[in-house]
C-alpha positions as CSV (number, residue, x, y, z in Angstrom):
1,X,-18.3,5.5,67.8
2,X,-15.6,2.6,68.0
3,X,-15.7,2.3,64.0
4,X,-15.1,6.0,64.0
5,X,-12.0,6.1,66.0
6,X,-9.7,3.1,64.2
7,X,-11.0,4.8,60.9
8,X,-9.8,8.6,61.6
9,X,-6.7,7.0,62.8
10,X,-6.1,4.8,59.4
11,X,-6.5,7.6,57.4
12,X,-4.8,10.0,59.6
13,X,-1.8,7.4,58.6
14,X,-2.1,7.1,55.4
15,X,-2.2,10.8,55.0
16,X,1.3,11.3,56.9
17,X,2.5,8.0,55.0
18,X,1.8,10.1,51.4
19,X,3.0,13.1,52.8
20,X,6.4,11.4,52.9
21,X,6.6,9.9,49.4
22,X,9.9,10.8,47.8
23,X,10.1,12.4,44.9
24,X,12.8,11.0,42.1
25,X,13.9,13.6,39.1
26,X,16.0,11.8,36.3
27,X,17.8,14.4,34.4
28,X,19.0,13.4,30.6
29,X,22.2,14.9,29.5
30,X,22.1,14.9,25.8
31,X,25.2,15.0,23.4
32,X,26.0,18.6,22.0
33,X,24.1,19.2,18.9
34,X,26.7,19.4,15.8
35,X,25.6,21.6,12.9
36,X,27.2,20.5,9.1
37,X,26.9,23.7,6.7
38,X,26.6,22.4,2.9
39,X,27.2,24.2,0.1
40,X,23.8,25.3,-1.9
41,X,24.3,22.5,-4.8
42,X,20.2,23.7,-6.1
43,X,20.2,25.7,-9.3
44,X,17.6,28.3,-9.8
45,X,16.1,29.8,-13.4
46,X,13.9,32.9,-12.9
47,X,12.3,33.6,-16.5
48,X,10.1,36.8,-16.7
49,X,7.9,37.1,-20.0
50,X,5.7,40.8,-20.7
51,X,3.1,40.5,-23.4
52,X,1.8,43.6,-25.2
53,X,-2.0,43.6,-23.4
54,X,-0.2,44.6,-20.2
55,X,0.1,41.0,-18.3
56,X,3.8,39.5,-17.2
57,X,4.0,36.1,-16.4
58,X,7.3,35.0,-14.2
59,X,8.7,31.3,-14.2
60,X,10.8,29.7,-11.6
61,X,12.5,26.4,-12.1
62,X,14.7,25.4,-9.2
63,X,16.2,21.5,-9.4
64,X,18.7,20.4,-6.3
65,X,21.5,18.2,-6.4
66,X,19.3,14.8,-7.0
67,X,18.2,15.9,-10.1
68,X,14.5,17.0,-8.8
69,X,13.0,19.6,-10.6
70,X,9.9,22.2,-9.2
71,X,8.4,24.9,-11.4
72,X,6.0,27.0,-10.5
73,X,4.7,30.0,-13.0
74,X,3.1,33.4,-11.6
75,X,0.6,35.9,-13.9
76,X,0.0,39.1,-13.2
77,X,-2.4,41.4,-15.1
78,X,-2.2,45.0,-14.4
């Protein structure tokens, strides 16, 4: 019974001691965000081909400013 006692009244301390913890909230303020609109500089070729057995075949070549070039080619049979 005498361990009991000093134990209930240690953690009866330490739970008022955690009830009083502070609480710290940093708040960040960033710089406004600034926006640069460029001018579209990429080319685009669109090339559409229709054969006589009914298929079409469409060709897109875009290249941008740096001189990189993507096709990519499409069929289509009907």
């Amino acid at each position: 019974m005498r361990i009991l006692v000093p134990a209930a009244a240690i953690l009866a301390l330490a739970g008022i001691q955690a009830a009083t913890a502070q609480t710290t909230v940093i708040e960040r303020r960033a710089p406004d965000t600034v926006v640069v609109d460029r001018p579209a500089t990429e080319s685009k070729t669109v090339e559409t081909r229709e054969s006589s057995d009914g298929c079409s075949t469409k060709t897109v070549t875009k290249t941008n400013d740096e001189g990189d070039r993507k096709t990519v080619s499409r069929e289509r049979c009907d």
